[in-house]
SEVEX-983249 format. One record per atom (N, C-alpha, C, O): residue in three letters; atom name; y, z, x. Coordinates in nm, 3 decimals, m for minus. Each point is the difference from the previous one (the first is absolute). Example, Ala and Ser with C-alpha at 12.3 -4.5 7.8 and 13.67 -1.06 7.14 Angstrom:
2
+--------+-------+---------+---------+---------+
! kolkol ! marnu !       y !       z !       x !
+--------+-------+---------+---------+---------+
!    ALA !     N !  m0.569 !   0.780 !   1.319 !
!    ALA !    CA !   0.119 !   0.000 !  m0.089 !
!    ALA !     C !   0.120 !   0.000 !   0.090 !
!    ALA !     O !  m0.002 !   0.066 !   0.104 !
!    SER !     N !   0.107 !  m0.138 !  m0.139 !
!    SER !    CA !   0.119 !   0.006 !   0.082 !
!    SER !     C !   0.109 !   0.073 !  m0.077 !
!    SER !     O !   0.111 !   0.017 !   0.051 !
+--------+-------+---------+---------+---------+
This chain:
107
+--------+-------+---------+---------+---------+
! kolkol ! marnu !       y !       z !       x !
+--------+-------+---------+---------+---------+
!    UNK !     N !   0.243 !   2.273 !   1.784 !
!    UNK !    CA !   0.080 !  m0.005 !   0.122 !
!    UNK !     C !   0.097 !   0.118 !   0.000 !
!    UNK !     O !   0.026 !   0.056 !  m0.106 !
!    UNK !     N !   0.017 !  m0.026 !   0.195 !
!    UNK !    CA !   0.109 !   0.127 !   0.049 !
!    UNK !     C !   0.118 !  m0.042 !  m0.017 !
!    UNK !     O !   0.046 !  m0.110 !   0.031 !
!    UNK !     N !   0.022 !   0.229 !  m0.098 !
!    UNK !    CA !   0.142 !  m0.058 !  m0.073 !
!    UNK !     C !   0.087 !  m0.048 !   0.162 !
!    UNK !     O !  m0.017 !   0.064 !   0.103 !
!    UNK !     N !   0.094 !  m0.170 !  m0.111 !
!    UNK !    CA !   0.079 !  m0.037 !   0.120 !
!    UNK !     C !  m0.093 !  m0.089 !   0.070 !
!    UNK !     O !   0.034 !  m0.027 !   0.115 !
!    UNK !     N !  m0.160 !  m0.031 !  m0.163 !
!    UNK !    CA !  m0.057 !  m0.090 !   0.054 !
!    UNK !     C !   0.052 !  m0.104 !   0.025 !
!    UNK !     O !   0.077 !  m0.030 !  m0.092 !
!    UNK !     N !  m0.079 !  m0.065 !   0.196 !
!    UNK !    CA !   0.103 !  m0.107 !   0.018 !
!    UNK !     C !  m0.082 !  m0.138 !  m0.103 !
!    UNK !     O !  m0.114 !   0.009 !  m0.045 !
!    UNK !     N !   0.214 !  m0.142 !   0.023 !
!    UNK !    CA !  m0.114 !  m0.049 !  m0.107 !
!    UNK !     C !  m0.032 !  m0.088 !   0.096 !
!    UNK !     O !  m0.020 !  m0.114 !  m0.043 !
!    UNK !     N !   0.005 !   0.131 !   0.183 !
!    UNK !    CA !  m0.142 !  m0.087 !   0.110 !
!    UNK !     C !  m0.118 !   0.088 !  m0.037 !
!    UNK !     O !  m0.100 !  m0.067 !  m0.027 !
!    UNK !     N !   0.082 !   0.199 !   0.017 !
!    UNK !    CA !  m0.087 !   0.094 !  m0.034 !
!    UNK !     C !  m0.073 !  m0.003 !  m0.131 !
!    UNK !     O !  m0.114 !   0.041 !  m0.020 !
!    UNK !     N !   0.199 !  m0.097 !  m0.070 !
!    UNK !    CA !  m0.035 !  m0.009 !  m0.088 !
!    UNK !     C !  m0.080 !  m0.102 !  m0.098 !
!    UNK !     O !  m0.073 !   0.003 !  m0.098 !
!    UNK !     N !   0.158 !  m0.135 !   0.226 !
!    UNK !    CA !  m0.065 !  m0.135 !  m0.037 !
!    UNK !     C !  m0.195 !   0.018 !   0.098 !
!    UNK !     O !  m0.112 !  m0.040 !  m0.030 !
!    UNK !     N !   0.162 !   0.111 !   0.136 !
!    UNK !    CA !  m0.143 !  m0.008 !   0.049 !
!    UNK !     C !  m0.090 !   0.120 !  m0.071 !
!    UNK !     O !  m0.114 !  m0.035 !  m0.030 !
!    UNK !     N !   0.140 !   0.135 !   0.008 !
!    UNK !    CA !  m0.060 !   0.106 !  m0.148 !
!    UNK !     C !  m0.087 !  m0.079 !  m0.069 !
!    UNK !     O !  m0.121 !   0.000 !   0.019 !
!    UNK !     N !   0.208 !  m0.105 !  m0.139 !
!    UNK !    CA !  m0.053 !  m0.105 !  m0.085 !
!    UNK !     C !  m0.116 !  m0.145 !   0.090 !
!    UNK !     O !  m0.118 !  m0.024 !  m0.026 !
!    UNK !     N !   0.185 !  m0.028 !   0.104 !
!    UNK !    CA !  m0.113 !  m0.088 !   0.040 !
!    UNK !     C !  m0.120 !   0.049 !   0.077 !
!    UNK !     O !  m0.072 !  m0.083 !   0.055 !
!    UNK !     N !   0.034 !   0.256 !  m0.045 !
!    UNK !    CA !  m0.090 !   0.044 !   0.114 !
!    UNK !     C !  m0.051 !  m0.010 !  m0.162 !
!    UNK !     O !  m0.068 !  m0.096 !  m0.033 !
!    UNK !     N !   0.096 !   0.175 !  m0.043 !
!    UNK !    CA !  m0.088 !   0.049 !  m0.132 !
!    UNK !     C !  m0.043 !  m0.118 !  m0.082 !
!    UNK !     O !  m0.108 !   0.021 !  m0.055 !
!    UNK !     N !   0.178 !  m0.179 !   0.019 !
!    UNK !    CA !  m0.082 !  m0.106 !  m0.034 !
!    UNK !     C !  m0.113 !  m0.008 !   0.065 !
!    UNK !     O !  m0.105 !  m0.019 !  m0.062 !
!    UNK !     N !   0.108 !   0.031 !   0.189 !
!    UNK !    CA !  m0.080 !  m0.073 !   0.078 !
!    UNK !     C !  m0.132 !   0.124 !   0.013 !
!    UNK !     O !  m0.120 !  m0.007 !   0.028 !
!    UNK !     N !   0.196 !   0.096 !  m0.057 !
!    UNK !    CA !  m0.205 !   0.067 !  m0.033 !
!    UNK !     C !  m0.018 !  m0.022 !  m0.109 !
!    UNK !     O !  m0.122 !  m0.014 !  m0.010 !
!    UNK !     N !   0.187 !  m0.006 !  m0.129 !
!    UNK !    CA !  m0.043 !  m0.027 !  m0.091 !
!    UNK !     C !  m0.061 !  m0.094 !  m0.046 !
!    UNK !     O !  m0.072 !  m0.014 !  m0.099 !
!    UNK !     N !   0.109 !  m0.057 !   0.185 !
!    UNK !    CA !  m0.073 !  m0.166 !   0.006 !
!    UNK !     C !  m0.123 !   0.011 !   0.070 !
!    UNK !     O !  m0.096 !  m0.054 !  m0.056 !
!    UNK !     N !   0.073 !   0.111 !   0.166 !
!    UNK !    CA !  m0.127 !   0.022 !   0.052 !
!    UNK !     C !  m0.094 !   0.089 !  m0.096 !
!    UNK !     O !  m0.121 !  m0.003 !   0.021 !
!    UNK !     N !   0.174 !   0.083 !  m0.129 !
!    UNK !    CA !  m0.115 !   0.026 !  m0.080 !
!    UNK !     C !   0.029 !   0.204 !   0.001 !
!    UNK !     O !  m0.077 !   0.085 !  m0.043 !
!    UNK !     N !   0.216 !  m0.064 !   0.110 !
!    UNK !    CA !  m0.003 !   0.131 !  m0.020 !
!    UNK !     C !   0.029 !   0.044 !  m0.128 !
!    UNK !     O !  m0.014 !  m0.091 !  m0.082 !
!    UNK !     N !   0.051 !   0.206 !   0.031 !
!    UNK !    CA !  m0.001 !   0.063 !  m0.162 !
!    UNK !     C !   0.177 !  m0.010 !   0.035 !
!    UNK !     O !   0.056 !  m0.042 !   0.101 !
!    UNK !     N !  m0.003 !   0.093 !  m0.214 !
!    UNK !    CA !   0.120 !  m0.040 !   0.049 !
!    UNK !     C !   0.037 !   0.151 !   0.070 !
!    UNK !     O !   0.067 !  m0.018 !   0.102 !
!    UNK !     N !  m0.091 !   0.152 !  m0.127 !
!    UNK !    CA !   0.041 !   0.117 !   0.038 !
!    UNK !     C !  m0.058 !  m0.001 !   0.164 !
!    UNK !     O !   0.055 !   0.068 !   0.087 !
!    UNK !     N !  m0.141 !  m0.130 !  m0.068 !
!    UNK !    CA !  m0.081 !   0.025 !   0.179 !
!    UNK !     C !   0.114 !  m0.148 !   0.047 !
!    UNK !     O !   0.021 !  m0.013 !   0.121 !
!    UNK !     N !   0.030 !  m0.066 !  m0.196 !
!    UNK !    CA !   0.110 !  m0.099 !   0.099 !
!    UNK !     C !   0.127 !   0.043 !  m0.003 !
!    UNK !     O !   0.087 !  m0.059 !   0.064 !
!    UNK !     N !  m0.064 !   0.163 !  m0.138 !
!    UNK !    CA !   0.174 !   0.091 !  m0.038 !
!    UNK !     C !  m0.040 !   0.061 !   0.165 !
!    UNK !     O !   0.075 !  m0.011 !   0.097 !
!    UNK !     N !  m0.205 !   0.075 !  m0.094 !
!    UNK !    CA !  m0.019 !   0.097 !   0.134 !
!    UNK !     C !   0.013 !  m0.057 !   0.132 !
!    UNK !     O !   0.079 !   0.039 !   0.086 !
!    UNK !     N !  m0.154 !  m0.126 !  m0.077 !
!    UNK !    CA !   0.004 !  m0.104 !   0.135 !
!    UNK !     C !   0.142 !  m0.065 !   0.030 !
!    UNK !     O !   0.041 !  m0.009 !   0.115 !
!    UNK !     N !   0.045 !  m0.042 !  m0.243 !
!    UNK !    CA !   0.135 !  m0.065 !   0.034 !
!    UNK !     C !   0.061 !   0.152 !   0.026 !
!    UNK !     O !   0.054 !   0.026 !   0.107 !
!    UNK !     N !  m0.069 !   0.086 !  m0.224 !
!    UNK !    CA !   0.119 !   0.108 !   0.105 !
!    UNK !     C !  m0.028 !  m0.009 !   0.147 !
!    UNK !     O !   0.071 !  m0.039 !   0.093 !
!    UNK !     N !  m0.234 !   0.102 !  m0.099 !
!    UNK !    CA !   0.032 !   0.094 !   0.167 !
!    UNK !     C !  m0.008 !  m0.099 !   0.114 !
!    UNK !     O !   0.037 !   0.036 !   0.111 !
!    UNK !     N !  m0.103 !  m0.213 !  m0.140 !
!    UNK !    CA !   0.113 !  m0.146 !   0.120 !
!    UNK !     C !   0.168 !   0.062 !   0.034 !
!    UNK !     O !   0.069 !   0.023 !   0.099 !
!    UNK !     N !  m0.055 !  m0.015 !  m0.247 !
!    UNK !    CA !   0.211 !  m0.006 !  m0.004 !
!    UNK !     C !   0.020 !   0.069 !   0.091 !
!    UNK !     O !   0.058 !  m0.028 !   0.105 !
!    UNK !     N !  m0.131 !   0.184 !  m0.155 !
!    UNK !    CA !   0.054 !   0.132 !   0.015 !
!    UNK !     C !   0.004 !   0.010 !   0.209 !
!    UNK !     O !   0.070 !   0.073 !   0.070 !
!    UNK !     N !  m0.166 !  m0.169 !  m0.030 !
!    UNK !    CA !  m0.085 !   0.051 !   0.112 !
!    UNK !     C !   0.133 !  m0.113 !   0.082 !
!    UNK !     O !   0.087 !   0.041 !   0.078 !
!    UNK !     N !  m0.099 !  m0.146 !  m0.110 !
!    UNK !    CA !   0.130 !  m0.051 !   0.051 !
!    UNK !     C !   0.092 !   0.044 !   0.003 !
!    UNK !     O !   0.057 !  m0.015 !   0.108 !
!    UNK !     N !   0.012 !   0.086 !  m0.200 !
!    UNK !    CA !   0.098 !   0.033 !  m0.033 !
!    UNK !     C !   0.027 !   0.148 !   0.145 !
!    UNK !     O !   0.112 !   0.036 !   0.037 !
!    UNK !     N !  m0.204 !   0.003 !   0.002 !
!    UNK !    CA !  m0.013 !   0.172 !   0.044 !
!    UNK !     C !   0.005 !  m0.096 !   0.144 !
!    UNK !     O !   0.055 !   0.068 !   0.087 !
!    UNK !     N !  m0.095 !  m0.211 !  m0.031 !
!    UNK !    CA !  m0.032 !  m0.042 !   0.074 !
!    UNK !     C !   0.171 !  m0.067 !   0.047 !
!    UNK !     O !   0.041 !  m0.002 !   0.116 !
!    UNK !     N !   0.001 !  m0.024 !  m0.179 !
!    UNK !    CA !   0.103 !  m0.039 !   0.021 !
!    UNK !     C !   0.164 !   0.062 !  m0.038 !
!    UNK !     O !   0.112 !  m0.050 !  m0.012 !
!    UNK !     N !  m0.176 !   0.191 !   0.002 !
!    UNK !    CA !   0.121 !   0.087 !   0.023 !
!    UNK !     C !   0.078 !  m0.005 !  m0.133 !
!    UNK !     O !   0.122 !   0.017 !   0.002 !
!    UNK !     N !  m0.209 !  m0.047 !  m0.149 !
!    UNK !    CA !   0.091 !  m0.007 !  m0.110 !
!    UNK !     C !  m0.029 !   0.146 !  m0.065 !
!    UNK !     O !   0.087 !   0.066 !  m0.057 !
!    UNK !     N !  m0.200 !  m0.031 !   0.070 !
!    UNK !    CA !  m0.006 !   0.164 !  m0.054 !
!    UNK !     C !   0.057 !   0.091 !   0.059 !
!    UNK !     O !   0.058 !  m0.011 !   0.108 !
!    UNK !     N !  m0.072 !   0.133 !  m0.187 !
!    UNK !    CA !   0.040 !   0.143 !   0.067 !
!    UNK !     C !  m0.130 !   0.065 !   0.092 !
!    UNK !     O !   0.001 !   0.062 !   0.106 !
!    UNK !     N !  m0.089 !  m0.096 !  m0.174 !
!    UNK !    CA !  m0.141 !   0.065 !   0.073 !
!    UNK !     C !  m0.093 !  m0.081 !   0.034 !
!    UNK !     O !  m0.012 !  m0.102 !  m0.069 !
!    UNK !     N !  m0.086 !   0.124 !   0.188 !
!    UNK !    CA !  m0.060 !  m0.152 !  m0.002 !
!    UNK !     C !  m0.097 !   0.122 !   0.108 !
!    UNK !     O !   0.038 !   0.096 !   0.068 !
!    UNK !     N !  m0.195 !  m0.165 !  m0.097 !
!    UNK !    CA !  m0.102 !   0.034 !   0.025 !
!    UNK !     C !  m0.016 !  m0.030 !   0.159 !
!    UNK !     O !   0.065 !  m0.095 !   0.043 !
!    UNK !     N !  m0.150 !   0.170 !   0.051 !
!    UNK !    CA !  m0.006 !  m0.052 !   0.083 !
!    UNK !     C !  m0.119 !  m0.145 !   0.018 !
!    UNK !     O !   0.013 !  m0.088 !   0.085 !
!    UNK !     N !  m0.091 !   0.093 !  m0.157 !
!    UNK !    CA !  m0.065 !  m0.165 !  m0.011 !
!    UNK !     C !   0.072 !  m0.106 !  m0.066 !
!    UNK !     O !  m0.018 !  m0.120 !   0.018 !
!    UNK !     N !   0.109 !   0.179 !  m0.104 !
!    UNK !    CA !   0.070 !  m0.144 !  m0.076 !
!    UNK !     C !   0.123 !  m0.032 !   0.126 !
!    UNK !     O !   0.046 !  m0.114 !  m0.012 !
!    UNK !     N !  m0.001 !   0.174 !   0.102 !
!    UNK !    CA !   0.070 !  m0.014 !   0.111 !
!    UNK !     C !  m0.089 !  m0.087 !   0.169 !
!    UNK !     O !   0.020 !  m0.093 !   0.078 !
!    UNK !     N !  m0.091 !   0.173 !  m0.098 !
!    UNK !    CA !  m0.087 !  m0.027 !   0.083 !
!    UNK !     C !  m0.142 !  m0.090 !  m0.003 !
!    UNK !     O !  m0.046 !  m0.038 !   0.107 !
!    UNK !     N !   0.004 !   0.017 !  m0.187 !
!    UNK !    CA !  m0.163 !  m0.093 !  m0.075 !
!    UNK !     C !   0.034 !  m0.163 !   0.009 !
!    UNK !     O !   0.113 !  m0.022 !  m0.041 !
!    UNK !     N !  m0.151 !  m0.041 !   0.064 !
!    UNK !    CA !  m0.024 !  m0.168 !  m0.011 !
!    UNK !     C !   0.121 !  m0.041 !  m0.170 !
!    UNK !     O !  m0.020 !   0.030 !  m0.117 !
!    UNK !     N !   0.123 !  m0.096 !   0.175 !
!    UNK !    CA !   0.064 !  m0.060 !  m0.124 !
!    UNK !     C !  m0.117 !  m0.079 !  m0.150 !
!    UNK !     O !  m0.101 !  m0.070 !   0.006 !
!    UNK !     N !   0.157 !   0.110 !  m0.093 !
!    UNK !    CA !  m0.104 !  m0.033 !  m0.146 !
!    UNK !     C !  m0.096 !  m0.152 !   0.072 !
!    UNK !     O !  m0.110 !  m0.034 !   0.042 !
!    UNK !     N !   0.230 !  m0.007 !  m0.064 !
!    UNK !    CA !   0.008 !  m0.172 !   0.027 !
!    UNK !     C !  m0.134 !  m0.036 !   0.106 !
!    UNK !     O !  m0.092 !  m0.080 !  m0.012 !
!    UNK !     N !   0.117 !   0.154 !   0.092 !
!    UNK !    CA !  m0.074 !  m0.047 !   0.114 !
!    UNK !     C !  m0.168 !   0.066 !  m0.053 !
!    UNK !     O !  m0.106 !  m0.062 !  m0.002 !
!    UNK !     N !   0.126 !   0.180 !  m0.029 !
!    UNK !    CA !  m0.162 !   0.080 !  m0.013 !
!    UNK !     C !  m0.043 !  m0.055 !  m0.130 !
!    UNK !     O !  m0.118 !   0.030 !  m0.015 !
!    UNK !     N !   0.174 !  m0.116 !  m0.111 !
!    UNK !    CA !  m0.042 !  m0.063 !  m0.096 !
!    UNK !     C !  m0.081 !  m0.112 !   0.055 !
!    UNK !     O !  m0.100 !  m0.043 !  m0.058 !
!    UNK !     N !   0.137 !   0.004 !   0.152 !
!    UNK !    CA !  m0.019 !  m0.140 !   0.075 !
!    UNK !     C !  m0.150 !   0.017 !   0.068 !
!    UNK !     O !  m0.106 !  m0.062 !  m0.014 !
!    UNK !     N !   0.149 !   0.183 !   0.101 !
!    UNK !    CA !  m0.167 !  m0.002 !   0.027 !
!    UNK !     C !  m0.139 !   0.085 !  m0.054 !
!    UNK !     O !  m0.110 !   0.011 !   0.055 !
!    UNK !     N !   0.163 !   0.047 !  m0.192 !
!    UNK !    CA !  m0.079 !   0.043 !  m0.122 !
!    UNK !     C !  m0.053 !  m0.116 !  m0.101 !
!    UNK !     O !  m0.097 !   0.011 !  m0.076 !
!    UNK !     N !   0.183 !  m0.131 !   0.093 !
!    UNK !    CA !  m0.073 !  m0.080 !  m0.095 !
!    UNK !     C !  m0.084 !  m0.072 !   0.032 !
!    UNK !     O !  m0.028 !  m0.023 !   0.117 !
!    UNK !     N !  m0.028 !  m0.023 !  m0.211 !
!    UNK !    CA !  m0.161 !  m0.096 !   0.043 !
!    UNK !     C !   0.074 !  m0.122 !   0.014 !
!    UNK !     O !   0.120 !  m0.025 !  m0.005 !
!    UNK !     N !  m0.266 !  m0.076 !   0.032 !
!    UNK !    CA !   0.087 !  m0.161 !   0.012 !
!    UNK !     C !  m0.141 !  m0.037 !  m0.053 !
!    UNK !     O !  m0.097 !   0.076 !   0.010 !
!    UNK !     N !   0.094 !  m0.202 !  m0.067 !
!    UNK !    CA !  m0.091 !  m0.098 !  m0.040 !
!    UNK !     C !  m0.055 !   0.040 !  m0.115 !
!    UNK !     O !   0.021 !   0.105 !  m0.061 !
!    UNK !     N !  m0.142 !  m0.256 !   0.013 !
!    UNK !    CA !  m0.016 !   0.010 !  m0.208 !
!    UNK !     C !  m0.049 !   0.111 !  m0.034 !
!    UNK !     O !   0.030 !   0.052 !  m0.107 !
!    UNK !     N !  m0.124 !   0.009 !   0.204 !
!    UNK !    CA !  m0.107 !   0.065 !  m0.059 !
!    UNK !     C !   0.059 !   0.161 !  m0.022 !
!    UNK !     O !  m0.084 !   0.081 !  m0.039 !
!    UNK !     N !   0.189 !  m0.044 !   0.056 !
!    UNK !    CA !   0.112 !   0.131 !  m0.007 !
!    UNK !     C !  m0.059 !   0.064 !   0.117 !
!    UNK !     O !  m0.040 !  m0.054 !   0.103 !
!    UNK !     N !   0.040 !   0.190 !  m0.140 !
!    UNK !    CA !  m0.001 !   0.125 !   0.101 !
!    UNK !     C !  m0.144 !  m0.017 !   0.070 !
!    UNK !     O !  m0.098 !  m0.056 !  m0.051 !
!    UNK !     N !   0.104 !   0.112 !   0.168 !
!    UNK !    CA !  m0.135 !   0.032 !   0.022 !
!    UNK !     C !  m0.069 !   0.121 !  m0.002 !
!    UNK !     O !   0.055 !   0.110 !  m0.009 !
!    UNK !     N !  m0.220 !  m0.137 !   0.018 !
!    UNK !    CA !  m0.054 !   0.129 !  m0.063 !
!    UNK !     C !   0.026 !   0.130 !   0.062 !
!    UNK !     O !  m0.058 !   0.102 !  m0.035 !
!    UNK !     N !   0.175 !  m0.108 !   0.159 !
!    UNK !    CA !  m0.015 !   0.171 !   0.053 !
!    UNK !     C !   0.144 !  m0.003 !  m0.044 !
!    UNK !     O !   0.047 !   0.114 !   0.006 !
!    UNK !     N !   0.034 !  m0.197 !  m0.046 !
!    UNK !    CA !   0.132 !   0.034 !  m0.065 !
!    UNK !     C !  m0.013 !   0.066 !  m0.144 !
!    UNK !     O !   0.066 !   0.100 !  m0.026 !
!    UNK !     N !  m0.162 !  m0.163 !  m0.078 !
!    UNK !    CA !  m0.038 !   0.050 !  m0.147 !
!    UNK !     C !  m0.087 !   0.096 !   0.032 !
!    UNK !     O !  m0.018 !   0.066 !  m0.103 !
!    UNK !     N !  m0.089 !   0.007 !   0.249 !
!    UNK !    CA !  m0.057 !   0.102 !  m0.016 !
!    UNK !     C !   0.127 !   0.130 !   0.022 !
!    UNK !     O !  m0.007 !   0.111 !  m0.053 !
!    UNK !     N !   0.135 !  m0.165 !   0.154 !
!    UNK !    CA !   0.089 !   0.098 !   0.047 !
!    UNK !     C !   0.115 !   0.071 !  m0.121 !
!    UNK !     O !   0.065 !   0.104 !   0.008 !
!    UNK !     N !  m0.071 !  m0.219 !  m0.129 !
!    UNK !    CA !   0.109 !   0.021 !  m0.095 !
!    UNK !     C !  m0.153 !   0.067 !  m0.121 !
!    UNK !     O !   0.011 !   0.047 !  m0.113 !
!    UNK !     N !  m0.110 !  m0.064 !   0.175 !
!    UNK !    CA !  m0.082 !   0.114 !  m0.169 !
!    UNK !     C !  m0.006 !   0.113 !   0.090 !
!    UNK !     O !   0.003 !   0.108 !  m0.059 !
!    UNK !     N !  m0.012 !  m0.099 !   0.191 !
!    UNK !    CA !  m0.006 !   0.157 !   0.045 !
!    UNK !     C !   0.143 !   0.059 !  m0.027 !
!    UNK !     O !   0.019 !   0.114 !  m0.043 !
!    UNK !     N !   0.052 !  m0.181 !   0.064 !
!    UNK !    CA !   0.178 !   0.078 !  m0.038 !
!    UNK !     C !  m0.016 !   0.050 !  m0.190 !
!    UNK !     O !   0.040 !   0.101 !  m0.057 !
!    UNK !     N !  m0.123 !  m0.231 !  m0.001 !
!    UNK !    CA !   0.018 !   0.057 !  m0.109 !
!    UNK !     C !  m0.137 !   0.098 !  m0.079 !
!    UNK !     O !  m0.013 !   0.044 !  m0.114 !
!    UNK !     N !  m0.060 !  m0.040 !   0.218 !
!    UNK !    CA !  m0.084 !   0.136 !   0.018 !
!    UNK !     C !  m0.117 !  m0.064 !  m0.116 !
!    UNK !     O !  m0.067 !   0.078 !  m0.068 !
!    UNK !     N !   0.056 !  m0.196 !   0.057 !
!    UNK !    CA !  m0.097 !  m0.063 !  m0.061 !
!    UNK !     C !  m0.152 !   0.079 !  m0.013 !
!    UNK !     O !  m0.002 !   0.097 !   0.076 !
!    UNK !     N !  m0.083 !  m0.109 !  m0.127 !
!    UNK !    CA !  m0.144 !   0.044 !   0.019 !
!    UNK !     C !  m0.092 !  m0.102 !   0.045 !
!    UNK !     O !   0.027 !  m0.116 !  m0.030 !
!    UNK !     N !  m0.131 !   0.139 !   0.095 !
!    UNK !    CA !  m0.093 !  m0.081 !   0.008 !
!    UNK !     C !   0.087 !  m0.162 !   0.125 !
!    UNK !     O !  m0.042 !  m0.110 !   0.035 !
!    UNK !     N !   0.136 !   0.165 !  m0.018 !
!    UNK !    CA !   0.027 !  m0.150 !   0.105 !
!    UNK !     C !  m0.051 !  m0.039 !   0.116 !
!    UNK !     O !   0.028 !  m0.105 !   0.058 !
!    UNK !     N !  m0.110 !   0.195 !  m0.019 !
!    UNK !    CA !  m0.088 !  m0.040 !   0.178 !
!    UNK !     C !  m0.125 !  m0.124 !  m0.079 !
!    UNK !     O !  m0.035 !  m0.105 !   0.054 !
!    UNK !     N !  m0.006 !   0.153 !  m0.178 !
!    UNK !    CA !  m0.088 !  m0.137 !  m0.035 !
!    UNK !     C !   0.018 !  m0.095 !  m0.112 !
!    UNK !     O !  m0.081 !  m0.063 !  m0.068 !
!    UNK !     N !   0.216 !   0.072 !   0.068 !
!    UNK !    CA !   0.046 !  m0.117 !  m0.058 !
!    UNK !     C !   0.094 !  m0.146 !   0.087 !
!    UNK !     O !   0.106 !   0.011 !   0.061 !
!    UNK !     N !  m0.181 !  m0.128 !  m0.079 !
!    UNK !    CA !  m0.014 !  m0.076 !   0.042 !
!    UNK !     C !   0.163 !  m0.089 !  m0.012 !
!    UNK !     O !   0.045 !   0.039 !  m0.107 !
!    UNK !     N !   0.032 !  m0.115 !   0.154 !
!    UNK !    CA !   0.098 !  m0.069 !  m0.003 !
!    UNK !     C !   0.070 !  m0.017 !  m0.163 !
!    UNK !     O !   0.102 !   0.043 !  m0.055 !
!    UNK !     N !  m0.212 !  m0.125 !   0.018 !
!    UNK !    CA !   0.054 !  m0.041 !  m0.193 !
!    UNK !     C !  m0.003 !   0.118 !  m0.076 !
!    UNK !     O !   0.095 !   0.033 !  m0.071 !
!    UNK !     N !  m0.245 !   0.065 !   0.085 !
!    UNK !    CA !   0.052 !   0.142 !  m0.052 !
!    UNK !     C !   0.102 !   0.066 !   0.056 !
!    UNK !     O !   0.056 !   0.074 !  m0.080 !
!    UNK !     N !   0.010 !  m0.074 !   0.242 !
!    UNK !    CA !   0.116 !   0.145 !  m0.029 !
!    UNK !     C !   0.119 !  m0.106 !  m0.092 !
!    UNK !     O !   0.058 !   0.049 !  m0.097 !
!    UNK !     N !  m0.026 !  m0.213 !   0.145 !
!    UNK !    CA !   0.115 !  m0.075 !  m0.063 !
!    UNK !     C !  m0.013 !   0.039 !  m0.164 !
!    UNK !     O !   0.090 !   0.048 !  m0.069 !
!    UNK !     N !  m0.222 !  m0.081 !   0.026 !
!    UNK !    CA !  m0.007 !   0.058 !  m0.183 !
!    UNK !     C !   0.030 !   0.143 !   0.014 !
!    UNK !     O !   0.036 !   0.020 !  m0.116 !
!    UNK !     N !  m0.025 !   0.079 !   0.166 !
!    UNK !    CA !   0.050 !   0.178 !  m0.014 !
!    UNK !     C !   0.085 !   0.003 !   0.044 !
!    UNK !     O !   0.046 !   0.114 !  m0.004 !
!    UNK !     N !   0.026 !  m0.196 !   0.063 !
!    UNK !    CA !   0.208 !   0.024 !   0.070 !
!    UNK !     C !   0.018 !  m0.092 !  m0.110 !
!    UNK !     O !   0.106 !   0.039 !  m0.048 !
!    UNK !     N !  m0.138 !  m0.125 !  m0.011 !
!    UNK !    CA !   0.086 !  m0.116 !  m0.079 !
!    UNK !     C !   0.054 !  m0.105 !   0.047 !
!    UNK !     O !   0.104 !  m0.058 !  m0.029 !
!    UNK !     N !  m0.219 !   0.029 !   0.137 !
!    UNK !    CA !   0.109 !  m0.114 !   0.093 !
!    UNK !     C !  m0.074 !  m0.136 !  m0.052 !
!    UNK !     O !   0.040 !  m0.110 !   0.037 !
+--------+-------+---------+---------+---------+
């Protein structure tokens, strides 16, 4: 966190980063996701010096988490796990089938 962080910033810092860690992130990729939530609020609500024009302007965290996540048992669906192996530049994912891309993301 940024020195002069307030400790509302700080308490939400810590509960963004449990909560990927609990979903299964590493702990250095949930340090990343709780900064740049904080950071993006923070630029959003006039606590930084500099602030991006999408972290000003883009859908609040809260809300675009909301309609990024899946719902029901069976987790993601197959064009959500084909959209997160093309980001991660996977090989071979146009013919891999649902349970194969979930076994190559780790889901």
């Amino acid at each position: 966190m940024p020195r002069g962080s307030s400790p509302k910033r700080e308490r939400q810092y810590e509960h963004i980063k449990e909560s990927a860690e609990q979903r299964g992130e590493s702990t250095e990729r949930a340090k990343e996701i709780a900064s740049r939530t904080v950071n993006k609020e923070r630029a959003r609500s006039g606590e930084s010096k500099t602030a991006s024009k999408t972290s000003t302007q883009d859908k609040p965290s809260t809300q675009r988490g909301g309609e990024r996540s899946h719902s029901g048992a069976e987790g993601p669906t197959y064009d959500q796990l084909y959209q997160e192996a093309r980001k991660r530049n996977i090989k071979g994912r146009s013919s891999m089938n649902k349970s194969e891309l979930k076994q190559k993301l780790g889901h």
